[in-house]
Backbone as a ProteinNet text record, in pm:
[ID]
protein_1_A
[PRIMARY]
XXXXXXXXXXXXXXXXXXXXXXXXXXXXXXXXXXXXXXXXXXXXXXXXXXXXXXXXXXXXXXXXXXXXXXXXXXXXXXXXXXXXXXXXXXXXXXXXXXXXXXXXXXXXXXXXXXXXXXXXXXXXXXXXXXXXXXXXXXXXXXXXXXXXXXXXXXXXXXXXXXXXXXXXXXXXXXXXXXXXXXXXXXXXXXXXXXXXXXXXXXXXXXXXXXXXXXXXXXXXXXXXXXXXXXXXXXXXXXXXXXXXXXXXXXXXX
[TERTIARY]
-482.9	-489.9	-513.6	-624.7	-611.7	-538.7	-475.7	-340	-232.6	-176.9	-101.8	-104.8	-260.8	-304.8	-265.2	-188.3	-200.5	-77.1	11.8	205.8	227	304.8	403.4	578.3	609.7	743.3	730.8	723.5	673.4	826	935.4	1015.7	976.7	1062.6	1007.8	1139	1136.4	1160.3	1209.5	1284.9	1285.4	1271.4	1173.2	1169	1219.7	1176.5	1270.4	1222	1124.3	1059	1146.2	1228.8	1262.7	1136.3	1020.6	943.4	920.5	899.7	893.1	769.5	773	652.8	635.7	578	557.8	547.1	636.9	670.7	530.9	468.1	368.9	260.9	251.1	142.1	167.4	16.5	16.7	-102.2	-102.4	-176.7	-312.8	-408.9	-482.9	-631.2	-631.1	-721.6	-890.2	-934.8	-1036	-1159.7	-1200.9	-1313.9	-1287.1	-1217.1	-1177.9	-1187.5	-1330.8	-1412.4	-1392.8	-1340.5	-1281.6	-1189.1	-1092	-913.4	-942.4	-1026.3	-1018.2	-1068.1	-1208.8	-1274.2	-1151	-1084.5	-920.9	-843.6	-776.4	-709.6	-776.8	-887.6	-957.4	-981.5	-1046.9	-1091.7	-972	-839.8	-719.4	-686.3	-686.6	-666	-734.9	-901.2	-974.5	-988.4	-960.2	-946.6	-835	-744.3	-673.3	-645	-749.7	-803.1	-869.5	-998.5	-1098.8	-1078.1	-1100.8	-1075.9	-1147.3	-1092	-1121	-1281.6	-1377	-1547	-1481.7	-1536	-1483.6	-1624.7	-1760.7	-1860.9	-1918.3	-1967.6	-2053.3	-2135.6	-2106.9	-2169.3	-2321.6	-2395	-2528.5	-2619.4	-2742	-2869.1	-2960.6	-3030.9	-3053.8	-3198.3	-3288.2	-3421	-3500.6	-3575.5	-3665.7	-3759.1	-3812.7	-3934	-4053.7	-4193.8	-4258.8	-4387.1	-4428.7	-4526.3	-4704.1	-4700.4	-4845.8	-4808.7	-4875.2	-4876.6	-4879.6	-4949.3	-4971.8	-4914.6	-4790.3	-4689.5	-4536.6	-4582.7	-4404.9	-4323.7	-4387.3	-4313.9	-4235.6	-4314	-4220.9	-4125.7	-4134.3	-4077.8	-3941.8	-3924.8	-3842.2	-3761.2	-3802.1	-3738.9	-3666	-3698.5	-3677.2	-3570.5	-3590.5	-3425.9	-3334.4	-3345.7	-3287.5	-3220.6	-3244.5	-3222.9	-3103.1	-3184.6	-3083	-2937.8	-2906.1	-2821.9	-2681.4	-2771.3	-2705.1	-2650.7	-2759.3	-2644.4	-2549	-2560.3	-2447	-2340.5	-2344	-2270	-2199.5	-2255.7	-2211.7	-2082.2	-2101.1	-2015.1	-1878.8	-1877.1	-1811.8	-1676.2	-1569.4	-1441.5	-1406.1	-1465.4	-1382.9	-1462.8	-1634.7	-1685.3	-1639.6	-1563.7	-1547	-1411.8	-1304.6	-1176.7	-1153.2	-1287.5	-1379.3	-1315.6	-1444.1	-1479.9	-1371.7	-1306	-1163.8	-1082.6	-1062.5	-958.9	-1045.7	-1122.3	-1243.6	-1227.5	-1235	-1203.5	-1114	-998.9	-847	-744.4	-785.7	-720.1	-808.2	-941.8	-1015.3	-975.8	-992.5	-1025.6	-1034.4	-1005.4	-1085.7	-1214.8	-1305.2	-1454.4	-1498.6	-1480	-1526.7	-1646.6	-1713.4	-1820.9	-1900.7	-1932.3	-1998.2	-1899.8	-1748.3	-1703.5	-1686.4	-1679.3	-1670.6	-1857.5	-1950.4	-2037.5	-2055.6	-2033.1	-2006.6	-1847	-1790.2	-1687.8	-1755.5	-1802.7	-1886.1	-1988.6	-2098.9	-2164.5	-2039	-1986.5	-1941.6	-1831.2	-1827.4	-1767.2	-1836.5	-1966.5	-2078	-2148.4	-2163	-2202.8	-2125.1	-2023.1	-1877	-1892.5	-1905.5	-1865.6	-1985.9	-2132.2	-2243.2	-2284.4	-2367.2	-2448.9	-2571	-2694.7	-2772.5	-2839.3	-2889.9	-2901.2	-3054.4	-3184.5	-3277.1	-3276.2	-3369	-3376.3	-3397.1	-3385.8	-3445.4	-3593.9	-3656.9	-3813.3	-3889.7	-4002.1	-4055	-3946.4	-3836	-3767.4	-3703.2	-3748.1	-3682.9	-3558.2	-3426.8	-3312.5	-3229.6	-3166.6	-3072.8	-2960.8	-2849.1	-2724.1	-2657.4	-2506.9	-2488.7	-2377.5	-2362.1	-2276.5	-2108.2	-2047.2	-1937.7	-1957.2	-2090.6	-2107.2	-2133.4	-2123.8	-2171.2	-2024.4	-1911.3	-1818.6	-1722.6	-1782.2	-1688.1	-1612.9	-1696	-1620.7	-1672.3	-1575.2	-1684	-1772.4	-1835	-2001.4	-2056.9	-2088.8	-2093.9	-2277.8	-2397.7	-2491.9	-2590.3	-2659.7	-2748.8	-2840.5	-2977	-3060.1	-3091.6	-3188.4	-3171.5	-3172.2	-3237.1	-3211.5	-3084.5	-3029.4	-2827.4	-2759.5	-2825.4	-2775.3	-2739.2	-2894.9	-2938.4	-2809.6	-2846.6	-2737.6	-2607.1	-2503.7	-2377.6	-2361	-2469.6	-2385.3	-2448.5	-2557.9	-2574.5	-2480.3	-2417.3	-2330.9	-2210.6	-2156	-2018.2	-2027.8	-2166.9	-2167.2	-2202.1	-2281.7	-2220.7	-2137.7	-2043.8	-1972.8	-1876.3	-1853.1	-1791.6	-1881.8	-1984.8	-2035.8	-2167.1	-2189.1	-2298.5	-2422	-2529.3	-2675.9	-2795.8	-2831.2	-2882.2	-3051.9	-3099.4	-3274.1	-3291.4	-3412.9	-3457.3	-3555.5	-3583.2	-3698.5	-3746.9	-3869.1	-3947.7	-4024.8	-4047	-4187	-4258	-4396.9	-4444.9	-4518.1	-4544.8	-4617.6	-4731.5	-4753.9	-4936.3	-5026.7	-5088.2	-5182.4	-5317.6	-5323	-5480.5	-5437.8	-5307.9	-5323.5	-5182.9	-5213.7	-5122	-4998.3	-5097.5	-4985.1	-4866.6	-4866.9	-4733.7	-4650.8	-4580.4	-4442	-4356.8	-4257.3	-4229.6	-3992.4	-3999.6	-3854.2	-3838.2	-3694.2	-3655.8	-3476.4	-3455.7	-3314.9	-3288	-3195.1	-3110.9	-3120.8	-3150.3	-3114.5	-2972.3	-2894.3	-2785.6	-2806.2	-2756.3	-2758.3	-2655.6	-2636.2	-2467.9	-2575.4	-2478	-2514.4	-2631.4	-2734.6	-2867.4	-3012.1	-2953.7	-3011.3	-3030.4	-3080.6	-3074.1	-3103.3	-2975	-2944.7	-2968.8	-3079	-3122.8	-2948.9	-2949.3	-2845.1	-2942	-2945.9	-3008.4	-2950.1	-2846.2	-2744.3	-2817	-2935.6	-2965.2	-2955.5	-2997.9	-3038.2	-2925.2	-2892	-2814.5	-2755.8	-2623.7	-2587.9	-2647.1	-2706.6	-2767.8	-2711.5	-2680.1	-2554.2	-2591.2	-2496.5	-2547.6	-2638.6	-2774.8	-2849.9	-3017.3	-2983.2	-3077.8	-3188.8	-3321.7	-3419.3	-3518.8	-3663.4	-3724.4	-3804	-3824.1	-3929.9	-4063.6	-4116.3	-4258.2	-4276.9	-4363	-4425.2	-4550.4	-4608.8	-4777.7	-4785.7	-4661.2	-4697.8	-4500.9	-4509.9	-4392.7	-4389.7	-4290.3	-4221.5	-4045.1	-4079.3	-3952.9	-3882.1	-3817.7	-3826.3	-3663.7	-3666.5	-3546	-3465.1	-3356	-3313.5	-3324.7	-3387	-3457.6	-3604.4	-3645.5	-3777.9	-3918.6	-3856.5	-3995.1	-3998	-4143.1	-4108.8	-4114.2	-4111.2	-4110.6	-4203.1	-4263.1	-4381.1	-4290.2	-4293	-4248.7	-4239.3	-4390.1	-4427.2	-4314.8	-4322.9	-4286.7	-4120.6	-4051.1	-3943.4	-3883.3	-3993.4	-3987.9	-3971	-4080	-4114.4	-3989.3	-3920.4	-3776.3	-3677.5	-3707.7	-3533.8	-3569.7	-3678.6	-3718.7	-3757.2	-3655.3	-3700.7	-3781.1	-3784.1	-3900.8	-4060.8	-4077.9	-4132.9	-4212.8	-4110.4	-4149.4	-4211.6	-4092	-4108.8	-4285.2	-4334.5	-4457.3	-4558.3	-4545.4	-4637.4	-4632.4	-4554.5	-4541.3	-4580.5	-4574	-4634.9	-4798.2	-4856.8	-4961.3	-5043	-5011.2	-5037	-5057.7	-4932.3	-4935.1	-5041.5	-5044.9	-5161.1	-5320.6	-5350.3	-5488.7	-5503.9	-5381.1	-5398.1	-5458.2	-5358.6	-5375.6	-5501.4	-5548.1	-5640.1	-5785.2
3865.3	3887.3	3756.3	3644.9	3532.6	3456.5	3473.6	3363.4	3399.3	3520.3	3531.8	3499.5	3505.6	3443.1	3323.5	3249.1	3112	3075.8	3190.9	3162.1	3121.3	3033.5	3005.3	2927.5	2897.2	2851.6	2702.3	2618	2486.4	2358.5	2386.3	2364.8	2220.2	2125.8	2000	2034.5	1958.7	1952.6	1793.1	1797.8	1626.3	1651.6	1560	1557.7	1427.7	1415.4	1292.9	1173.7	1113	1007.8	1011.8	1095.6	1120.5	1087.1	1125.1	1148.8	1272.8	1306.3	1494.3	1502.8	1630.7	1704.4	1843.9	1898.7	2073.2	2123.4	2252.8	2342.3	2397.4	2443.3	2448.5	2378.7	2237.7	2184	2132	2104.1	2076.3	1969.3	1918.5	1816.7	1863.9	1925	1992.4	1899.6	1932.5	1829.3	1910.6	1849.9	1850.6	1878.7	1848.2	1817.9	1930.7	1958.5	2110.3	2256.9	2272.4	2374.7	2492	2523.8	2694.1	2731.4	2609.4	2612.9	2647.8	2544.8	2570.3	2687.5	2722.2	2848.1	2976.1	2950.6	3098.5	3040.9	2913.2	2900.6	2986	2926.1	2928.4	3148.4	3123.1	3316.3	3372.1	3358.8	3431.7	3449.1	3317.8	3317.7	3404.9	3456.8	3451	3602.6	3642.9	3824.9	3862.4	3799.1	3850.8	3833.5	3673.1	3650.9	3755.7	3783	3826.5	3941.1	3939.6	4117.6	4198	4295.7	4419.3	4485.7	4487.1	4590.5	4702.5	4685	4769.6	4902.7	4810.6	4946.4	4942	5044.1	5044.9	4965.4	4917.5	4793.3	4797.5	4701.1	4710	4621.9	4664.1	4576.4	4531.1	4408.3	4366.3	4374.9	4450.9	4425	4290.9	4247.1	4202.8	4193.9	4257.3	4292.7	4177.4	4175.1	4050.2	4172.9	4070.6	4116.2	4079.4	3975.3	3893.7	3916.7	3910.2	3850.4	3721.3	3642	3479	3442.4	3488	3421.4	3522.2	3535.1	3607.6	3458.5	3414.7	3300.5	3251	3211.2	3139.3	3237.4	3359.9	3448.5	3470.4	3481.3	3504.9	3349.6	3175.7	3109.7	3095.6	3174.1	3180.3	3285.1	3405.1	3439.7	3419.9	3331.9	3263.2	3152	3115.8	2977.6	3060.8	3163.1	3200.3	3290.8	3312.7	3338.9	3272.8	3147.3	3049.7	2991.6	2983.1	2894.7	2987.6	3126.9	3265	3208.9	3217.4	3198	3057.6	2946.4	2841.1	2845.8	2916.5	2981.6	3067	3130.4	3248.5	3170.4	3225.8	3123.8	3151.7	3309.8	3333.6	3218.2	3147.7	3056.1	2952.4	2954	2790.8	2775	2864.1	2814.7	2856.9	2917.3	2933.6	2802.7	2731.7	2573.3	2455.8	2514.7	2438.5	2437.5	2547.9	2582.6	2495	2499.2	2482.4	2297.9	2265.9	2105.8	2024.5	2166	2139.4	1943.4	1981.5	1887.9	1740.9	1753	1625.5	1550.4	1400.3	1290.1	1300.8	1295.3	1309.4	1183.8	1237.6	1149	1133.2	1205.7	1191.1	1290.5	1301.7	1383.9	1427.8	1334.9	1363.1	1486.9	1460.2	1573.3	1712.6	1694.2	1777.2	1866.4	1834.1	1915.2	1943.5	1908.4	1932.3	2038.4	2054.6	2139.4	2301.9	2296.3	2389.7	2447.1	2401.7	2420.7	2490.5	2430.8	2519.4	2586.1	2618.4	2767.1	2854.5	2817.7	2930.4	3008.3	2885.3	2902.9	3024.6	3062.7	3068.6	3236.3	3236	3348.2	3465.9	3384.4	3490.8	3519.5	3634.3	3608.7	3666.2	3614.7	3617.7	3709.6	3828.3	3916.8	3965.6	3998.5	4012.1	4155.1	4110.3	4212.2	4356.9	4467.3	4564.4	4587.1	4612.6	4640.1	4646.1	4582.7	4559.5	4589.4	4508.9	4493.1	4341.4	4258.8	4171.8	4187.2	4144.9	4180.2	4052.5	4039.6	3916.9	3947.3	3859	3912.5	3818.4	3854.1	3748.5	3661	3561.6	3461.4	3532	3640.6	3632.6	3771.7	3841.2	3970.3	3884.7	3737.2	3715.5	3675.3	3666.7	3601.1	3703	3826.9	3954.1	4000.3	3958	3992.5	3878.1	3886.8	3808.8	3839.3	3750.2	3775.4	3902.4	3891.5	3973	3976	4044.4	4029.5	3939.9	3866.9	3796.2	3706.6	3680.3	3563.2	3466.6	3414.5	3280.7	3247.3	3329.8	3372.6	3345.7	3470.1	3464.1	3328.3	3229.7	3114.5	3022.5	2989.8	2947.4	2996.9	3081.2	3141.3	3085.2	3133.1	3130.5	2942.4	2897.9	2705.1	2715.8	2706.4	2633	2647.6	2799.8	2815.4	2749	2744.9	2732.5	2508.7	2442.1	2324	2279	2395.9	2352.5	2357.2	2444.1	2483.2	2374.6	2231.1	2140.2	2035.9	2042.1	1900.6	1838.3	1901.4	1857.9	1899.2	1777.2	1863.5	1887.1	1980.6	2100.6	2083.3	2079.5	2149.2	2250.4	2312.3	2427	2391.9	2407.3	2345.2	2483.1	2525.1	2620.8	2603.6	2631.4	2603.3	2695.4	2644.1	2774.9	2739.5	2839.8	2799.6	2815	2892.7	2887.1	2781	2732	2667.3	2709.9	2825.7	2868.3	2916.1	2896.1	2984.2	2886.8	2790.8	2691.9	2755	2845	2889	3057.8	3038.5	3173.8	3088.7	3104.9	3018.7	3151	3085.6	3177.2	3143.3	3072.5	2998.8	2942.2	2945	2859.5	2831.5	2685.5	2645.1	2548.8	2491.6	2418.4	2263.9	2150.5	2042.8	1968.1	1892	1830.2	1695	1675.4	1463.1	1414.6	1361.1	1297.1	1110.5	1080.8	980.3	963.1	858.6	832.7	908.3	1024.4	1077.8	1242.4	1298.1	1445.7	1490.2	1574.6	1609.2	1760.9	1814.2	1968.6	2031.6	2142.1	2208.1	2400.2	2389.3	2510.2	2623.6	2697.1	2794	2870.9	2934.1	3076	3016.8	2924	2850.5	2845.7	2919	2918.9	2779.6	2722.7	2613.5	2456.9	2497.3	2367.5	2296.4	2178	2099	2066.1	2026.2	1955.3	1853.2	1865.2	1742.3	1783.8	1872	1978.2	1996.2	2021.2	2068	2102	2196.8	2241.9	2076.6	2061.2	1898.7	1982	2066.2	2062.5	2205.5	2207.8	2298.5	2283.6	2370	2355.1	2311.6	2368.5	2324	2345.5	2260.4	2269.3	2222.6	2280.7	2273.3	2273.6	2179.6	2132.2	2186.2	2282.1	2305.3	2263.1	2190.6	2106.7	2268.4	2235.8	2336.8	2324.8	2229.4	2196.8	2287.7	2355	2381.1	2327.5	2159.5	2107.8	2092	2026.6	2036.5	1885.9	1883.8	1724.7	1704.1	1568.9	1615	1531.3	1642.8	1639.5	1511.4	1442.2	1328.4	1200.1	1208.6	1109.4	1102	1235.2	1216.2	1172	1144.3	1121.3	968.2	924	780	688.5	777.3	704.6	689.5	784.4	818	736.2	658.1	589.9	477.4	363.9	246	166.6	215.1	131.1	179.8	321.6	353	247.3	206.6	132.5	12.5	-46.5	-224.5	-217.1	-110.8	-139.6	-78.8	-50.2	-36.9	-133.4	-195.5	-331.1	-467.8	-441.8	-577.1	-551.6	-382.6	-378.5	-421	-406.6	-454.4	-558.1	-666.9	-822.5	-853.3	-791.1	-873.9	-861.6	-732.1	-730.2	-818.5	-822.3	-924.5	-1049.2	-1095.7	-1251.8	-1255.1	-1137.8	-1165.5	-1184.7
513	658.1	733.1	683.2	766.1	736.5	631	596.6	679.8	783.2	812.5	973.2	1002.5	1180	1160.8	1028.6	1046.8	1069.4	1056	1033.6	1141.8	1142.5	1262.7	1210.1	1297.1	1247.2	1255.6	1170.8	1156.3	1197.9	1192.2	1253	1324.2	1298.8	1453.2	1592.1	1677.1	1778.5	1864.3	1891.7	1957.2	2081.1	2158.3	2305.9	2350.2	2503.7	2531	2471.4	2391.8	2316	2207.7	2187.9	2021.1	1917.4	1967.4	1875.9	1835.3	1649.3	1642.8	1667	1669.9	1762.8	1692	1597.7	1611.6	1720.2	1716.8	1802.7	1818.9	1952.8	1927.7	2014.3	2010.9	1969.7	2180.5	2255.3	2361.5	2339.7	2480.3	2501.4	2620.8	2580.6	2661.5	2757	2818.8	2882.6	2817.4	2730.1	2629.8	2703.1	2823.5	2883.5	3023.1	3013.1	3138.4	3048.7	3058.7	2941.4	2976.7	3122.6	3102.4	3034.2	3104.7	3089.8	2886	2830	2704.8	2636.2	2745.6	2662	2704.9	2763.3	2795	2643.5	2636.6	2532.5	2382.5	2374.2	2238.2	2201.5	2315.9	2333.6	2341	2382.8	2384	2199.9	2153.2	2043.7	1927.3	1982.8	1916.8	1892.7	2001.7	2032.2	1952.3	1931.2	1835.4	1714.5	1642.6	1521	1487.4	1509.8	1473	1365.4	1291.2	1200.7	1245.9	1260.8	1303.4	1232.2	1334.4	1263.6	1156.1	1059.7	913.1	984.7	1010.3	1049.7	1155.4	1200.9	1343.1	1413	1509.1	1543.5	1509.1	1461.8	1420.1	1489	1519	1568.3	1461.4	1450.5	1357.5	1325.2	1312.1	1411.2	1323.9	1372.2	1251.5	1236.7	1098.9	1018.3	1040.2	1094.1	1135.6	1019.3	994.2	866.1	969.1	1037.1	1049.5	1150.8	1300.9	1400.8	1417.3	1357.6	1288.1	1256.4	1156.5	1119.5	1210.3	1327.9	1344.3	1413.5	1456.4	1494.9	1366.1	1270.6	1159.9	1104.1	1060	1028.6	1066.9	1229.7	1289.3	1299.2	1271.8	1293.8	1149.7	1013.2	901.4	885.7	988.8	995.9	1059	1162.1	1244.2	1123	1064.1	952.1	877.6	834.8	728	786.1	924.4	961.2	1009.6	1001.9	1061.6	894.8	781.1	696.8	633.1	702.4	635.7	728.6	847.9	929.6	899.1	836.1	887	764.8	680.8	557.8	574.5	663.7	723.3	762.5	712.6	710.2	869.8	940.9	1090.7	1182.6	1129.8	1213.7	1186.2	1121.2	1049.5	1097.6	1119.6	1210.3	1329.2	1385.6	1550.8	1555.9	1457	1534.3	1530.1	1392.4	1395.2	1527.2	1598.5	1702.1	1816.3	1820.4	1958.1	1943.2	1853.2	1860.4	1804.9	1780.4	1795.8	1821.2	1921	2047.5	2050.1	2044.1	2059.8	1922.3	1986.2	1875.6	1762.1	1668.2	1500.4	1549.1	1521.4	1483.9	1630.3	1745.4	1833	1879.9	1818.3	1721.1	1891.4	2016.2	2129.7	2153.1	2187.5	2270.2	2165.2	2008.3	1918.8	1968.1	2007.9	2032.9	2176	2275.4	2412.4	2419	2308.9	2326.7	2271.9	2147.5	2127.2	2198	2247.9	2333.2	2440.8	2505.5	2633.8	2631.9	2487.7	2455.4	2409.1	2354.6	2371.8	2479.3	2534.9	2689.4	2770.7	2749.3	2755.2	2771.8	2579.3	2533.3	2489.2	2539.9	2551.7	2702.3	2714.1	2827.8	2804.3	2858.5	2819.3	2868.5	2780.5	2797.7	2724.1	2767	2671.6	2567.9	2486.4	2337.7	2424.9	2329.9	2292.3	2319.6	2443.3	2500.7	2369.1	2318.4	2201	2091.6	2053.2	1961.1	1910.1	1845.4	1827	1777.1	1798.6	1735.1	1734.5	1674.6	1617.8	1563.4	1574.5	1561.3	1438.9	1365.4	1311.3	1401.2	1339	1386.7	1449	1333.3	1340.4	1441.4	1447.8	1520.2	1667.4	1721	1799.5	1888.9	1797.5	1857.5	1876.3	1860.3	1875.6	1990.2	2134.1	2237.9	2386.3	2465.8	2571.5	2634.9	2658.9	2757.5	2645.6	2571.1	2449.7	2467.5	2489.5	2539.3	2410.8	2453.1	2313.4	2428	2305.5	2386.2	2319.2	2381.6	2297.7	2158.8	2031	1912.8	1908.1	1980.8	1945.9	1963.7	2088.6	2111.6	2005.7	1947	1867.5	1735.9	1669.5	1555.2	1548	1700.9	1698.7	1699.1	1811.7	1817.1	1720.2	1627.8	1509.8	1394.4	1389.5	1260.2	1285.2	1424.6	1447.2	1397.3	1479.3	1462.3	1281.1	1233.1	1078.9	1018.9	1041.9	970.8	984.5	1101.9	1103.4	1070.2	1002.8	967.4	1015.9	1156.3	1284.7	1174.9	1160.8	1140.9	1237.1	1251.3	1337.6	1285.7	1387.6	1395.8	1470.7	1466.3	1559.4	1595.3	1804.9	1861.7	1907.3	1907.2	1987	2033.1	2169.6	2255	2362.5	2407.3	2451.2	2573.4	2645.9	2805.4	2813.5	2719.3	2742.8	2671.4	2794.8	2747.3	2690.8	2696.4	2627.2	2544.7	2486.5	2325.1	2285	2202.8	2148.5	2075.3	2016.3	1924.3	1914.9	2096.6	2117.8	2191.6	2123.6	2125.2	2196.8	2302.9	2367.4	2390.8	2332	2387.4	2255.7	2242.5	2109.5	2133.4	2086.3	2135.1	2009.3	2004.1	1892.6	1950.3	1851.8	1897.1	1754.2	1804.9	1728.2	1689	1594.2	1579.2	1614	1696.3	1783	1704.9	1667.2	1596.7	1564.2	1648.2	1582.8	1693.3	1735.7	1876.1	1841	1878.6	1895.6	2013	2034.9	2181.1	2162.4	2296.2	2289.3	2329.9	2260.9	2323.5	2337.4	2507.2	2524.1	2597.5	2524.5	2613.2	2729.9	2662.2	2723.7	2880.7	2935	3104.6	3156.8	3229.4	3313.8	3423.9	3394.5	3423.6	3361	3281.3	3175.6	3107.1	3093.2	3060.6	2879.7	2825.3	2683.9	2729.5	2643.9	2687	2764.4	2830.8	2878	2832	2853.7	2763	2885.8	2867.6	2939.4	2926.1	3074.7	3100	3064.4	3066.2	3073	2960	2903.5	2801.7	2736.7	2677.8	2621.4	2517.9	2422.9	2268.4	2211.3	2113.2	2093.9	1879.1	1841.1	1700.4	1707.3	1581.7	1515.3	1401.8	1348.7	1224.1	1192.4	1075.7	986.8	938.3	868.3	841.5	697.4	670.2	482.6	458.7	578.6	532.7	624.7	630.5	676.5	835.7	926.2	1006.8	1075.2	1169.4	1219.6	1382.8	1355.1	1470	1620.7	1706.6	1830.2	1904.4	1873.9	1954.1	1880.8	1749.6	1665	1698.2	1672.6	1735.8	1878	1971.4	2096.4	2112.3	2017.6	1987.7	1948.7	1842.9	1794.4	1842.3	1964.9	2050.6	2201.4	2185.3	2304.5	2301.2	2328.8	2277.5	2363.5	2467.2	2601.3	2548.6	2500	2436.4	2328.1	2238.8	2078.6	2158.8	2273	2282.7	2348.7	2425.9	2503.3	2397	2308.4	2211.3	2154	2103.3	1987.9	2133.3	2218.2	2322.9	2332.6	2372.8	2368.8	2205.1	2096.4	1988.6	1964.8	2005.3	1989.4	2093.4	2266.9	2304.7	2241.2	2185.1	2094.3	2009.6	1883.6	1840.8	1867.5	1963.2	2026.5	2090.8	2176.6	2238.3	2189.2
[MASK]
+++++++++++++++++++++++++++++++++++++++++++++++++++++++++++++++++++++++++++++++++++++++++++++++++++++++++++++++++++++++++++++++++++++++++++++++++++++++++++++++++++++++++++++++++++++++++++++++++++++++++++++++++++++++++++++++++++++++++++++++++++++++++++++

């Protein structure tokens, strides 16, 4: 069945360059993210294989109160490396960065992103129900309802499944209780940087992140976690230079 979404008539063509060309193939303006999220979603509605069973809600099982935070970012993890597996997410992301650059890895995640953006809307859970979706249950229809969980899931599987490595940031507003974490979004490595990518916010660009919060976590998709401040420290080099000047003047002084 997906070997045959792939037929076409491969045939070349001469245009006026007399250069060949597959029949087929256009020159799309890469960075005009509707025009593309119509191309990609036209395509995609009629990729998709058909639900074999009844659409399903996912709930999930929280054992501790103490530990539901981790719990829930632990099935969040593992949906995403199912998903990032899933051959329909994996030529999602093929089609979606089609047209761009080979190795132009910034617009390869600014294209994803705002076809997610795109193709959810954000919609909250089930009134005391946590629920979570999978990747390929997320790309099923448009404006297809999910929250930030779902965000999280669909760009992280679709950006692994091409290569991108992915963390998970969660953070929380209360200050008298450190540890209820209330928001959770995806950050990417575009070279030596990690850029938040936070769908659920309405009009929030790649790059985006909430400025202010009480307490915040990092979790790797290896397991471990990484401390907030430290990553702040590395991605800020005005940061490093006025620490390493305040240092040298103690020294000296």
């Amino acid at each position: 069945m997906l070997a045959n979404s792939f037929c076409y008539n491969a045939h070349t063509v001469m245009i006026k360059s007399n250069r060949p060309q597959f029949e087929g193939d256009i020159s799309p303006n890469v960075d005009d993210y509707d025009t593309e999220y119509v191309r990609v979603a036209s395509w995609l509605d009629k990729f998709l294989p058909k639900a074999t069973d009844d659409l399903k809600t996912y709930d999930v099982q929280l054992t501790d109160s103490n530990r539901a935070t981790y719990e829930s970012v632990e099935v969040i993890k593992k949906l995403i490396e199912e998903g990032k597996k899933d051959i329909v997410v994996r030529t999602t992301a093929e089609k979606i960065v089609q047209y761009i650059a080979p190795k132009d890895y910034e617009r390869e995640v600014k294209a994803i992103y705002n076809f997610v953006v795109r193709r959810l809307r954000y919609t909250k859970d089930i009134h005391r129900v946590e629920t979570v979706h999978t990747a390929r249950e997320l790309l099923r229809r448009h404006k297809k309802a999910a929250d930030c969980d779902d965000f999280v899931i669909l760009t992280g599987a679709l950006l692994q499944s091409i290569g991108h490595p992915i963390r998970i940031v969660i953070i929380g507003n209360n200050y008298l209780d450190k540890s209820d974490y209330s928001h959770i979004y995806l950050q990417v490595l575009a070279g030596k940087k990690w850029v938040s990518l936070d769908g659920s916010v309405p009009g929030a660009k790649a790059g985006w992140e909430a400025p202010k919060f009480a307490t915040k976590k990092v979790f790797n998709m290896d397991g471990t976690e990484d401390d907030p401040s430290i990553s702040t420290l590395n991605q800020n080099p005005i940061i490093i230079w006025i620490l390493l000047l305040s240092a040298t003047y103690l020294l000296l002084k």
